[in-house]
N, C-alpha and C positions, 0 to 999 in steps of 0.2 A: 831455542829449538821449538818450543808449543806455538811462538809466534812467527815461525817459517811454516810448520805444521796447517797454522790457520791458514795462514796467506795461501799454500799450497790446495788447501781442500776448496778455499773460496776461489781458488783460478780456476779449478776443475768445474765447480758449481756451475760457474758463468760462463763457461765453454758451453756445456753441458745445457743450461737455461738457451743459451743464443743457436744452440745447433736444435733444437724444440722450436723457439719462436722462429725461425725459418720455417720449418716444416711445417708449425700453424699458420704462418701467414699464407703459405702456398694452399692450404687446405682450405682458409678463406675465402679467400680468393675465388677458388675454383667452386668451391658450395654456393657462392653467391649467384651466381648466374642462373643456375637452375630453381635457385629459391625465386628469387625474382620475378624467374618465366610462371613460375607454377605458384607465385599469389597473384600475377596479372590477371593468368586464367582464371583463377578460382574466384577472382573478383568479377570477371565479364559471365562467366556461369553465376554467379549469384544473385547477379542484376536480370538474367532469362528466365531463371527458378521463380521471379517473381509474378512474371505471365499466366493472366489469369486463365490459358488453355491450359497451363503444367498444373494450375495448384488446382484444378477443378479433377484433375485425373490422379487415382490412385495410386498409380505406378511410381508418380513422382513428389509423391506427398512429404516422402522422408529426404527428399534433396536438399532443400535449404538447411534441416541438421546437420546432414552431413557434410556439406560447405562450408557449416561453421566450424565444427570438429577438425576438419582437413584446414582452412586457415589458423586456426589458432595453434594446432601445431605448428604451422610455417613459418609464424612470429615466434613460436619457441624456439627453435633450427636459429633463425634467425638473430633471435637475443646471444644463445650460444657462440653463432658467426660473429657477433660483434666482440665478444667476450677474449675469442682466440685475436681477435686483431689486437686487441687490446693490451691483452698479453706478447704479442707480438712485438707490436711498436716500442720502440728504446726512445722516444722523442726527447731530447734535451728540453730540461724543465725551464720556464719562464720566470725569473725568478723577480720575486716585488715581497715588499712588508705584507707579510699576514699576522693578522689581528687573532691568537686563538681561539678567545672565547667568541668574536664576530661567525669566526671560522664552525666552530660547536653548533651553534645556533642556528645558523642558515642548513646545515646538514642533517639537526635535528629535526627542521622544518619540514624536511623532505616524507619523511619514516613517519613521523608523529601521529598523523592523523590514522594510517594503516595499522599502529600498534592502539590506537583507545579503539579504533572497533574489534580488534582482537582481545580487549581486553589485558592490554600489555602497556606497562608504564613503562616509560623511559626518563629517569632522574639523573638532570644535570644538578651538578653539588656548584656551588660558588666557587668562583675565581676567586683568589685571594688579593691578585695581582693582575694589572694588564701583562697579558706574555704575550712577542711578536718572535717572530721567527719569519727568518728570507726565503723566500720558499714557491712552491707555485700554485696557489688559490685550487686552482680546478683539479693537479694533482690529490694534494692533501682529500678536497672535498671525496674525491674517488674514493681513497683509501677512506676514511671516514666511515664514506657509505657503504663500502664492501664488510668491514667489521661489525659494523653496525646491524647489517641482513643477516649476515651469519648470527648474532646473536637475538634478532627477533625468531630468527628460523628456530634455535635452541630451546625455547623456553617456549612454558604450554599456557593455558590460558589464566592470564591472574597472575603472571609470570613477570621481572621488572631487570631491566640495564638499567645501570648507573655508570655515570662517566664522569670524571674528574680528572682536574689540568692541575698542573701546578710547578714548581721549580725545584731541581734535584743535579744534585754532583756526581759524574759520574766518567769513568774511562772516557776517552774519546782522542782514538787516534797518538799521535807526537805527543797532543798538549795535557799528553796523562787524565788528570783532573780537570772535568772541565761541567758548565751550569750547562744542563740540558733540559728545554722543555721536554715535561713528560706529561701522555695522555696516555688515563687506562681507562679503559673498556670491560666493567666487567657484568655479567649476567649468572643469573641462579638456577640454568636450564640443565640441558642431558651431562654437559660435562665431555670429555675425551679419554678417551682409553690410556692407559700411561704408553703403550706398546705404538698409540699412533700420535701422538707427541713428535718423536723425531720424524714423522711424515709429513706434517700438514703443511710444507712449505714446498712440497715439492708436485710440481705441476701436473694435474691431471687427478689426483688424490683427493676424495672425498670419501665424508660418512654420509652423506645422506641417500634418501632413496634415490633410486635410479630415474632420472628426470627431474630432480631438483636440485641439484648441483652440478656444475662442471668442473669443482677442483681448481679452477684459475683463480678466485677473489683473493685467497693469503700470495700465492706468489706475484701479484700483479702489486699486492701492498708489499712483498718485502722489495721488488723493485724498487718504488715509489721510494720508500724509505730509503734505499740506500744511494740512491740517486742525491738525497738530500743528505747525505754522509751523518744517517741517525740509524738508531736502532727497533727492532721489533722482537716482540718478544711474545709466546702464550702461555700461560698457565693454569692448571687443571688437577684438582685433588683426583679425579677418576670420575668415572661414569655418575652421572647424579649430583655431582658438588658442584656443578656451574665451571664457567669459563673466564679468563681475564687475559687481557691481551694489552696489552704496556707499549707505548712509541715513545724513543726519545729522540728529540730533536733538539739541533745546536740553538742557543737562544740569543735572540737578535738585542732585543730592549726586553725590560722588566718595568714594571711601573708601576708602583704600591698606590692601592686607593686609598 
């Protein structure tokens, strides 16, 4: 009965997810064009702003500021626009051997250098074991990197994630028991409210300020992940005890060093 229960809330969920990525993708779609139109322009006015009649006259002294303020929102709008396709798109995953820890690394590469000038350390702990998992390189990396932002965002300065991979037994599906790579994520930043806990998965849902979040990065990973018939999971003492966020995925090879 609890496992008709699930199955039941989980066919609602993904109605529910698929009847939203319609309506974001149509919302993309149509935002784009006008974004488009209005960074061409702002780009052919920016290139006139630099006319040494304009910048010699006062009237128009404060134009190329404001060109820049008005384009950079536009690439904001725009990051946004990509954000909703992304969540949109169901694309069937490509699947090949991924290396995890290869996997950690190259994703770690990306973030790294933005968190030592923040002042923010990110500790990967050893692999104990080669883990591979079947899966799709550029998916994962996504997910990866979307947990990964969310937890530079979390924490202040002097602030540190740590991620560790490693092999655990666990539900999965028919085969009851079964070895699943597991990567957690966890950080020592603001922490979650307990009351928005059962939220953070569902699309559009953010704590951060207004203009730094869109609420699509967890459900764009619990896609991802169950795409990949794994699990995701967060955990949060409360406001102030940091955050940790757990993937399990089916595991392909093991390979002891």
């Amino acid at each position: 009965y609890r496992e008709l229960k699930r199955s039941q809330a989980l066919l609602l969920r993904q109605e529910k997810l698929a009847s939203l990525g319609r309506l974001a993708a149509g919302l993309a779609h149509e935002l784009n064009n006008p974004l488009n139109s209005i960074a061409g322009f702002v780009e052919a006015l920016s290139r006139r702003s630099e006319a040494e009649s304009l910048r010699a006259s006062r009237e128009f002294e404060d134009f190329p500021r404001f060109l820049r303020i008005v384009q950079t929102e536009v690439d904001r709008a725009a990051a946004i626009v990509r954000r909703l396709l992304d969540f949109a798109r169901q694309r069937e995953p490509s699947l090949e051997i991924v290396d995890l820890g290869t996997l950690i690394s190259k994703s770690v590469a990306f973030v790294d250098r933005q968190a030592a000038v923040a002042n923010q350390r990110i500790i990967v702990e050893p692999l104990r074991m080669s883990v591979r998992v079947r899966a799709d390189a550029q998916m994962l990396q996504q997910l990866l990197l979307n947990v990964l932002t969310n937890a530079l965002d979390a924490i202040e300065n002097g602030g540190e994630v740590r991620i560790a991979a490693g092999i655990t037994r666990a539900p999965h599906g028919s085969l009851g028991q079964a070895e699943m790579a597991t990567l957690s994520i966890a950080d020592n930043g603001c922490g979650i409210a307990p009351e928005n806990l059962t939220k953070i998965f569902d699309p559009f849902f953010t704590t951060k300020e207004v203009g730094k979040g869109t609420g699509l990065g967890l459900p764009i990973c619990l896609s991802i992940v169950e795409q990949h018939e794994g699990t995701i999971e967060v955990k949060s003492e409360g406001v102030g005890k940091g955050t940790t966020v757990i993937v399990k995925l089916p595991v392909l090879e093991k390979v002891e060093d």
